[in-house]
N, C-alpha and C positions, 0 to 999 in steps of 0.2 A: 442704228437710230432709225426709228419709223417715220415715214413720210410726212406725217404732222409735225414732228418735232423739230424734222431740218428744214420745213419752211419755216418755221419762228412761229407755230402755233404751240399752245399751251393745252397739255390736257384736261385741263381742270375746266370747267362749267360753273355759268352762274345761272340759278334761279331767279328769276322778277318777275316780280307778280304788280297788281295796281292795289290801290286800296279799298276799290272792291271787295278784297281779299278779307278785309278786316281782323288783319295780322295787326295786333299793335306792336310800337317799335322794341320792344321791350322781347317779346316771341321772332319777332324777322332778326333780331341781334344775337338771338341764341340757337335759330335756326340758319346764320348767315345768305339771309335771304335779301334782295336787294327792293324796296319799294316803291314806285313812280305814282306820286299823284295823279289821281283819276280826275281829269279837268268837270265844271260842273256850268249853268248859268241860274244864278239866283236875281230875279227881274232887269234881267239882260245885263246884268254884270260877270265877268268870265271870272270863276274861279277855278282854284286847286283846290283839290281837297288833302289837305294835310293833316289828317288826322287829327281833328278836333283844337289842334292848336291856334287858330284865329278866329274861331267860332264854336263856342260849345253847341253840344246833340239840342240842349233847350234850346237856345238861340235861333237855331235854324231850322227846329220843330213851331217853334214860336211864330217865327216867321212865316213858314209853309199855312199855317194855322190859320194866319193873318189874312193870308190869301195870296201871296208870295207865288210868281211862275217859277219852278225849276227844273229842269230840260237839263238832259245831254247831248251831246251830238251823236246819240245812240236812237 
């Protein structure tokens, strides 16, 4: 048994990416890839970005359009 394995570690690896990545879930499910919302601020409100699920691409184009500040802590 190799030294990883008799400490209780696993050989196996996970991949996580953020949704920067613009994996949709549909490609990270087939590529067993794991996702973490890339946090965002849309006029000082904190969001996630979850993949278009609480705000469509219009929406938030719309928005930005509007005149909307959006920052990351990047």
């Amino acid at each position: 048994m190799d030294k990883a394995a008799s400490a209780g570690h696993s050989d196996r690896c996970r991949i996580v990416v953020d949704t920067c990545c613009d994996f949709s879930p549909e490609v990270a499910a087939n590529l067993d890839v794991d996702i973490l919302g890339f946090p965002f601020i849309i006029d000082g409100e904190e969001r996630t970005d979850d993949i278009w699920s609480s705000i469509t691409p219009k929406e938030f184009y719309d928005r930005m359009r509007a005149g909307a500040r959006v920052s990351t802590s990047a």
